[in-house]
C-alpha positions as CSV (number, residue, x, y, z in Angstrom):
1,X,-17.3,9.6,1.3
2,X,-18.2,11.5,-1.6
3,X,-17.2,15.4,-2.0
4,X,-20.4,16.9,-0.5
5,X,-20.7,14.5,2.3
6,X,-16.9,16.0,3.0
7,X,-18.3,19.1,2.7
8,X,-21.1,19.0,5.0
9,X,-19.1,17.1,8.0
10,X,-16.1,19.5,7.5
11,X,-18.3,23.0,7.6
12,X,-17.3,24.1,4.0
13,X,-18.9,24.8,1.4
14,X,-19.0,22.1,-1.4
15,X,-17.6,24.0,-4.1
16,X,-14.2,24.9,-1.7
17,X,-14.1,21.0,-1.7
18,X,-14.7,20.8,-5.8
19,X,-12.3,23.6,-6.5
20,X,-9.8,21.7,-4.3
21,X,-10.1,18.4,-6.4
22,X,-9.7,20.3,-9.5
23,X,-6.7,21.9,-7.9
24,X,-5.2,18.4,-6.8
25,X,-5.5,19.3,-3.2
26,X,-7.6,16.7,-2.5
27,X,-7.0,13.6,-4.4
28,X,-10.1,11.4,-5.2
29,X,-9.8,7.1,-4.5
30,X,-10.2,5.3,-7.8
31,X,-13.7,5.0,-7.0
32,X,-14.1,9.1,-7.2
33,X,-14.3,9.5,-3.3
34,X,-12.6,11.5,-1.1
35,X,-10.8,9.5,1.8
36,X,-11.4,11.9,4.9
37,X,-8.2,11.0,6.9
38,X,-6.2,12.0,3.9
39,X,-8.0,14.8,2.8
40,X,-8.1,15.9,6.7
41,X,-4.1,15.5,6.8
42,X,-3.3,17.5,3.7
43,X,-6.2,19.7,2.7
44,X,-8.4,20.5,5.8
45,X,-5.8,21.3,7.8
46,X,-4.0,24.0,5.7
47,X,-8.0,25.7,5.2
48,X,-8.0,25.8,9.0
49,X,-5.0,27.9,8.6
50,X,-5.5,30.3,6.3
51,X,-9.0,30.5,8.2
52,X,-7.2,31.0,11.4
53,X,-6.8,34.6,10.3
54,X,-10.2,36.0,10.5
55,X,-10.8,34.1,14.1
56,X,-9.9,35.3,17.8
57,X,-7.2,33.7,19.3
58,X,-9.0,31.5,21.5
59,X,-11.1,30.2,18.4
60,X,-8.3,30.0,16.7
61,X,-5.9,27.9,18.9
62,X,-8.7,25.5,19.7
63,X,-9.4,25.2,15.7
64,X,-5.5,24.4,15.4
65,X,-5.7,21.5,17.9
66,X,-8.4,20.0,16.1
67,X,-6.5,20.2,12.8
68,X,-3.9,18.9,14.3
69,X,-5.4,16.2,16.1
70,X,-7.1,15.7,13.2
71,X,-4.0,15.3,10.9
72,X,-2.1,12.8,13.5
73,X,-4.9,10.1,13.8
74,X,-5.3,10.4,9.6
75,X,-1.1,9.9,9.6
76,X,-1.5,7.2,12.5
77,X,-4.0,5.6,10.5
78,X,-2.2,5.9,6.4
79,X,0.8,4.7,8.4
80,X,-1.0,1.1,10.1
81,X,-2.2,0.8,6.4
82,X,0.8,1.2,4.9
83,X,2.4,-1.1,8.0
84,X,-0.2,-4.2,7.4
85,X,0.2,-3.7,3.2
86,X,4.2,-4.3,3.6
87,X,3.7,-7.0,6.2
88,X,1.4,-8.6,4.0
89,X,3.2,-8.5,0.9
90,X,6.9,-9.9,3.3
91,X,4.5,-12.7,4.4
92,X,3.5,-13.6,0.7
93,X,7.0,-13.4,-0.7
94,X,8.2,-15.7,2.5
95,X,5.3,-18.2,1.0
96,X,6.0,-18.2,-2.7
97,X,9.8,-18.7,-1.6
98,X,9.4,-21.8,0.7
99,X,7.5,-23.2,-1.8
100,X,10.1,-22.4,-4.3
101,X,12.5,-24.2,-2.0
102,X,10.4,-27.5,-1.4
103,X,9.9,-27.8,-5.3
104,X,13.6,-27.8,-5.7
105,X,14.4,-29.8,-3.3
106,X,11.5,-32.4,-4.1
107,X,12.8,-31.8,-7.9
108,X,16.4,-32.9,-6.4
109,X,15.2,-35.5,-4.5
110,X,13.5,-37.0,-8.3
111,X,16.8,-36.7,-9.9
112,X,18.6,-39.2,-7.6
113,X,16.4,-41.2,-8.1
114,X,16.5,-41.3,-12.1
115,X,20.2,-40.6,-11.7
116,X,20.1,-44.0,-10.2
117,X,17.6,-45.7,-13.5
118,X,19.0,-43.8,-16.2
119,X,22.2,-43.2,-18.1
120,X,24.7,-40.5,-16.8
121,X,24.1,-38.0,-20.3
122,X,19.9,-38.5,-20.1
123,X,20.0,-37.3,-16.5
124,X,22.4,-34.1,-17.8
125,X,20.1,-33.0,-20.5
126,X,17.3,-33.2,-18.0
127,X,19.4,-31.9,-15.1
128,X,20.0,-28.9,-17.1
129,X,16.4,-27.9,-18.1
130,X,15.7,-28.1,-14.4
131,X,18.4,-25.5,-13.5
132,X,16.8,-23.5,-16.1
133,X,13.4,-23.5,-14.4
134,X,14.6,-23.0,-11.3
135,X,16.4,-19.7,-11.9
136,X,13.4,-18.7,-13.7
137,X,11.3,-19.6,-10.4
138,X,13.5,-18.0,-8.0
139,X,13.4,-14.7,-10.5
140,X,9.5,-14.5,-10.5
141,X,9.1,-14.9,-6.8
142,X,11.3,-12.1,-6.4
């Protein structure tokens, strides 16, 4: 949603919404849009606030639920995104370590076998560099 179309489904006038970008109120997406349930749960909700002021009580206590209401479901919502990233990123590291694990143990599985057809100082050298990769695969999964 871009800073007008905030504007416009909010009540306020487009340059309140440009004024609060400049002032880092509002923070803009990469792709220079506003994200309403973030904006709504930081920015909107302190301007009903400081509106609340000029507004009789009953206006102004049904104003404050919707603010309010408002901010949960953008919290609720930020926090399921944030949830599904980290369970996302748990599942991938899982992956790229169980496939760590059945390299070495395939790669251990290959050295018996040449431990068995070559000589004892061959298999050392190459036992060695293996070890060396290996720590070096376990460090970049991590």
């Amino acid at each position: 949603m871009n800073q007008t179309e905030y504007a416009r489904a909010r009540g306020v006038n487009p340059s309140s919404i440009f004024s609060a970008v400049q002032r880092g109120l509002i923070r803009l997406k990469p792709d220079g849009e506003i994200d309403p349930e973030q904006a709504d749960a930081t920015w909107y909700r302190r301007h009903l606030q400081r509106q609340d002021g000029r507004r009789s009580g009953a206006e102004t206590e049904a104003r404050r639920e919707k603010a309010v209401t408002q901010s949960t479901a953008a919290k609720i919502v930020m926090t399921r995104r944030n949830a599904e990233e980290l369970r996302d990123a748990v599942v991938e590291r899982d992956k790229s370590q169980a496939e760590v694990g059945s390299a070495v143990r395939l790669t251990g599985d290959a050295l018996g076998k040449l431990q068995r057809r070559l000589g004892k100082s061959v298999l050392e050298a190459i036992t060695e560099d293996i070890g060396d990769l290996q720590v070096e695969a376990i460090r970049v999964t991590r």
